[in-house]
N, C-alpha and C positions, 0 to 999 in steps of 0.2 A: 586338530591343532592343539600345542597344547595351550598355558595361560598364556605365556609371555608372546609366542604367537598371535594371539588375538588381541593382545593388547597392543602391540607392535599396528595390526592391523588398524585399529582404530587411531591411533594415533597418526597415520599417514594417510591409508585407503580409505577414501570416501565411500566407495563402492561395496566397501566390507564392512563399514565402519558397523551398521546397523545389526547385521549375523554375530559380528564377534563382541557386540556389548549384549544382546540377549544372550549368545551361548556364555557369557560370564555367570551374568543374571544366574541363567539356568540352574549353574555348576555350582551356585549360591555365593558367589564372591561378593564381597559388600560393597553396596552403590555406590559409597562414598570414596571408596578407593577407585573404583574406575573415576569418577569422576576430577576427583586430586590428579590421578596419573593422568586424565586424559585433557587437562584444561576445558574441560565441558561441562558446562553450567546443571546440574541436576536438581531436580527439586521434586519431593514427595507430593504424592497428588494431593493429598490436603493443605497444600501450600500454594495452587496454582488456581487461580480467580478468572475466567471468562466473560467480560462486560462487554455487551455493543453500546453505543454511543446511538441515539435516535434522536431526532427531534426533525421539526420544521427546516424547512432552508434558511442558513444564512441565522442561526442559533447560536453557533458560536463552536458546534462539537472537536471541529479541525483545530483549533485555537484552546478550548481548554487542554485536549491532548497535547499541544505544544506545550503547556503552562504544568502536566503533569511532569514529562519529559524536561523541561530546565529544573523542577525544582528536586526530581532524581540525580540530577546530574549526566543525564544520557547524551544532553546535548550543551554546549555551553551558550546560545543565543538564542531568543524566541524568534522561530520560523514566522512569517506572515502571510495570511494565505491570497491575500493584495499584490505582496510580495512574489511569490510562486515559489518561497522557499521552505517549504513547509513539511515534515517525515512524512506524515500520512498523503501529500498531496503530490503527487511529484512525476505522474503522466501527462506528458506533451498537451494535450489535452485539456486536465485540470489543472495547467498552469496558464492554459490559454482563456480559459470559460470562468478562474474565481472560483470555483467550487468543485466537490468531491462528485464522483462520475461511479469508482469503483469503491466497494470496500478492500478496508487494508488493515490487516492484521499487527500490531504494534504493542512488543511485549515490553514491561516494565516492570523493574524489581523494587520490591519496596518493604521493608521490615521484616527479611525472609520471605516474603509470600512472592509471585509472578505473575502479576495482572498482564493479562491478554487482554489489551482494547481491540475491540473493534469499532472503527472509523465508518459511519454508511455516509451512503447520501442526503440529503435530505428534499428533494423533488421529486416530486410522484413519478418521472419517468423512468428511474431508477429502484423502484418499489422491490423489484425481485433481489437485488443486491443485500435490499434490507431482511427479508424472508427468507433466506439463506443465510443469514447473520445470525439469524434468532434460532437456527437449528442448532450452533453450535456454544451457545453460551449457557448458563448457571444463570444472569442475572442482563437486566436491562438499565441502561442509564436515560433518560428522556431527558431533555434540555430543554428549557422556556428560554425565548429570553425575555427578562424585564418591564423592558420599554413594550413588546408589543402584547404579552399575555400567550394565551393560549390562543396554539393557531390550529388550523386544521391538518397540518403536518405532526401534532401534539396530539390530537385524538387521532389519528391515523396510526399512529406510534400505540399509544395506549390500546387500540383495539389489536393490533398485531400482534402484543404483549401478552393480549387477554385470553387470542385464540389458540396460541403456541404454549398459554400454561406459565410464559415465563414471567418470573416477579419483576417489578420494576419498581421503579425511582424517580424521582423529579429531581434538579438539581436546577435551579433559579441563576440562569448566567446573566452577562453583561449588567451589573448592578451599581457600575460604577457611571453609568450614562446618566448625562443629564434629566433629569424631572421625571427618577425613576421612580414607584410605588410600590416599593416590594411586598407590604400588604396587600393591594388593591391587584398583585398579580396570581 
Protein backbone atom coordinates (compact mmCIF):
# COMPACT_ATOMS: atom_id res chain seq x y z
CA UNK A 1 0.00 0.00 0.00
CA UNK A 2 1.51 2.95 -0.40
CA UNK A 3 1.37 6.22 2.29
CA UNK A 4 -1.67 7.91 1.29
CA UNK A 5 -3.30 4.44 1.11
CA UNK A 6 -2.75 3.66 4.65
CA UNK A 7 -3.40 6.86 5.73
CA UNK A 8 -6.71 6.89 3.95
CA UNK A 9 -7.09 3.55 5.82
CA UNK A 10 -6.77 4.84 9.15
CA UNK A 11 -8.79 7.49 8.82
CA UNK A 12 -11.99 5.62 7.85
CA UNK A 13 -11.12 1.64 8.56
CA UNK A 14 -11.26 0.65 12.04
CA UNK A 15 -10.18 -2.63 11.06
CA UNK A 16 -6.94 -1.51 9.36
CA UNK A 17 -6.53 1.37 11.24
CA UNK A 18 -3.91 -0.54 13.61
CA UNK A 19 -1.61 -2.25 10.41
CA UNK A 20 -1.52 0.94 8.50
CA UNK A 21 -0.43 3.34 11.42
CA UNK A 22 2.53 0.75 12.42
CA UNK A 23 3.33 0.19 8.77
CA UNK A 24 3.73 4.25 8.84
CA UNK A 25 5.67 3.90 11.94
CA UNK A 26 7.72 1.31 10.35
CA UNK A 27 8.50 3.23 7.00
CA UNK A 28 9.49 6.07 9.72
CA UNK A 29 6.97 8.63 9.00
CA UNK A 30 6.63 10.96 11.91
CA UNK A 31 4.15 10.41 14.76
CA UNK A 32 3.06 13.47 14.70
CA UNK A 33 1.89 13.82 11.33
CA UNK A 34 -0.12 10.59 11.45
CA UNK A 35 -1.68 11.93 14.27
CA UNK A 36 -2.60 15.75 12.98
CA UNK A 37 -3.73 13.85 9.68
CA UNK A 38 -5.53 11.40 11.67
CA UNK A 39 -7.38 13.40 14.48
CA UNK A 40 -5.86 10.79 16.99
CA UNK A 41 -4.74 11.81 20.18
CA UNK A 42 -0.95 10.50 20.41
CA UNK A 43 1.25 10.72 23.14
CA UNK A 44 5.09 9.68 23.79
CA UNK A 45 5.38 7.05 26.27
CA UNK A 46 7.08 9.27 28.70
CA UNK A 47 3.92 11.30 28.70
CA UNK A 48 1.43 8.56 29.74
CA UNK A 49 0.95 7.92 33.71
CA UNK A 50 -0.86 4.65 34.75
CA UNK A 51 -2.60 5.26 38.50
CA UNK A 52 -5.13 2.67 40.13
CA UNK A 53 -7.21 4.29 42.62
CA UNK A 54 -7.36 1.85 46.01
CA UNK A 55 -8.65 2.44 49.09
CA UNK A 56 -11.43 1.07 51.54
CA UNK A 57 -15.09 1.17 50.52
CA UNK A 58 -17.03 4.24 50.24
CA UNK A 59 -13.39 6.52 50.31
CA UNK A 60 -14.39 8.55 47.97
CA UNK A 61 -12.12 7.06 44.74
CA UNK A 62 -15.38 7.25 42.20
CA UNK A 63 -15.82 10.80 43.35
CA UNK A 64 -12.38 12.25 43.41
CA UNK A 65 -12.02 10.86 39.63
CA UNK A 66 -15.19 12.84 39.12
CA UNK A 67 -13.47 16.05 40.76
CA UNK A 68 -10.33 15.10 38.34
CA UNK A 69 -12.58 14.88 35.38
CA UNK A 70 -14.67 18.58 35.80
CA UNK A 71 -11.60 20.33 36.72
CA UNK A 72 -9.95 18.92 33.15
CA UNK A 73 -12.75 19.81 31.54
CA UNK A 74 -13.67 16.25 30.24
CA UNK A 75 -16.93 16.68 31.72
CA UNK A 76 -19.06 19.79 32.46
CA UNK A 77 -20.91 18.53 35.80
CA UNK A 78 -19.78 16.46 38.90
CA UNK A 79 -21.28 12.83 38.42
CA UNK A 80 -22.55 11.44 41.92
CA UNK A 81 -22.13 8.17 42.66
CA UNK A 82 -25.73 8.50 44.94
CA UNK A 83 -26.75 9.87 41.90
CA UNK A 84 -25.74 6.84 39.38
CA UNK A 85 -24.38 9.43 37.16
CA UNK A 86 -21.08 8.81 37.42
CA UNK A 87 -17.91 7.91 34.25
CA UNK A 88 -16.45 5.44 36.07
CA UNK A 89 -19.69 3.91 37.57
CA UNK A 90 -22.08 3.37 35.00
CA UNK A 91 -23.14 -0.76 35.03
CA UNK A 92 -26.87 -1.49 35.68
CA UNK A 93 -25.54 -2.71 38.60
CA UNK A 94 -23.27 -0.30 40.13
CA UNK A 95 -25.94 2.25 39.75
CA UNK A 96 -28.29 -0.08 41.46
CA UNK A 97 -25.69 -1.19 44.65
CA UNK A 98 -23.91 2.78 45.17
CA UNK A 99 -20.66 1.46 44.61
CA UNK A 100 -17.88 0.28 42.02
CA UNK A 101 -18.33 -3.69 41.17
CA UNK A 102 -15.78 -3.46 38.12
CA UNK A 103 -12.56 -1.61 37.39
CA UNK A 104 -12.80 0.94 34.78
CA UNK A 105 -10.13 2.49 32.87
CA UNK A 106 -10.60 6.41 32.61
CA UNK A 107 -7.98 8.43 30.76
CA UNK A 108 -7.22 12.07 31.33
CA UNK A 109 -5.04 14.67 29.74
CA UNK A 110 -3.50 17.01 31.78
CA UNK A 111 -0.39 19.40 31.04
CA UNK A 112 0.74 17.19 28.12
CA UNK A 113 0.93 14.05 29.95
CA UNK A 114 -2.35 11.09 29.94
CA UNK A 115 -3.13 9.89 33.15
CA UNK A 116 -4.89 6.53 32.89
CA UNK A 117 -6.93 6.15 36.35
CA UNK A 118 -7.91 3.16 37.12
CA UNK A 119 -11.16 3.12 39.14
CA UNK A 120 -11.25 -0.45 41.55
CA UNK A 121 -13.64 -1.40 43.99
CA UNK A 122 -13.15 -1.07 47.31
CA UNK A 123 -14.91 -4.41 49.11
CA UNK A 124 -13.09 -7.28 49.63
CA UNK A 125 -15.46 -9.18 47.30
CA UNK A 126 -14.05 -7.70 44.52
CA UNK A 127 -10.37 -8.03 45.52
CA UNK A 128 -9.30 -9.74 42.00
CA UNK A 129 -10.44 -6.60 40.09
CA UNK A 130 -8.03 -4.85 42.27
CA UNK A 131 -5.01 -7.46 41.61
CA UNK A 132 -5.38 -7.11 37.94
CA UNK A 133 -5.39 -3.33 38.38
CA UNK A 134 -1.95 -3.30 39.89
CA UNK A 135 -0.50 -5.43 37.01
CA UNK A 136 -1.06 -2.79 34.74
CA UNK A 137 0.07 0.46 36.46
CA UNK A 138 3.61 2.63 37.08
CA UNK A 139 2.07 3.95 40.44
CA UNK A 140 -0.81 3.39 43.18
CA UNK A 141 -3.13 6.03 44.53
CA UNK A 142 -4.47 4.76 48.26
CA UNK A 143 -7.35 7.04 49.64
CA UNK A 144 -8.21 7.49 53.46
CA UNK A 145 -10.84 9.07 54.11
CA UNK A 146 -10.75 11.64 56.92
CA UNK A 147 -13.33 11.12 59.23
CA UNK A 148 -12.72 7.57 59.52
CA UNK A 149 -8.64 6.81 59.41
CA UNK A 150 -7.20 3.92 58.29
CA UNK A 151 -9.48 1.11 57.53
CA UNK A 152 -8.62 -2.35 56.65
CA UNK A 153 -9.51 -1.86 53.03
CA UNK A 154 -6.23 0.82 53.56
CA UNK A 155 -3.86 -1.85 54.63
CA UNK A 156 -5.31 -4.35 52.31
CA UNK A 157 -4.38 -1.65 49.62
CA UNK A 158 -0.98 -1.09 50.96
CA UNK A 159 -0.09 -4.84 51.27
CA UNK A 160 -1.15 -5.45 47.63
CA UNK A 161 1.19 -2.43 46.75
CA UNK A 162 3.89 -3.90 48.75
CA UNK A 163 3.63 -7.51 46.99
CA UNK A 164 3.28 -6.22 43.41
CA UNK A 165 6.59 -3.88 43.81
CA UNK A 166 4.18 -0.97 43.07
CA UNK A 167 4.88 2.43 44.63
CA UNK A 168 2.08 4.09 46.27
CA UNK A 169 0.62 7.08 47.74
CA UNK A 170 -1.81 8.23 50.29
CA UNK A 171 -4.10 10.98 49.35
CA UNK A 172 -6.32 12.15 52.50
CA UNK A 173 -9.97 12.64 51.10
CA UNK A 174 -13.16 13.95 52.27
CA UNK A 175 -11.52 16.67 54.43
CA UNK A 176 -14.17 18.91 54.26
CA UNK A 177 -16.52 16.86 56.71
CA UNK A 178 -17.46 17.86 59.70
CA UNK A 179 -15.00 17.37 62.98
CA UNK A 180 -12.42 16.13 60.69
CA UNK A 181 -8.59 15.75 62.16
CA UNK A 182 -6.39 15.57 59.45
CA UNK A 183 -3.55 15.40 61.85
CA UNK A 184 -4.95 12.75 63.97
CA UNK A 185 -5.64 10.79 60.48
Amino acid sequence: MTEEELMDAIRHATDERIYAMAELLRRGMDPMIISSATKIDYFFIDKIRNIVLLGHGSTGKTTFLEAGLLNTKVISRLGKVESGNTVSDYEKMEIEKGYTINQTLVPVEYNGTKLNFIDTPGFFDFAGEVQGALRAVEAAAILVDASSGVQVGTEKAWDACTAAGTPKFFIINKTDKEHVDVAQT
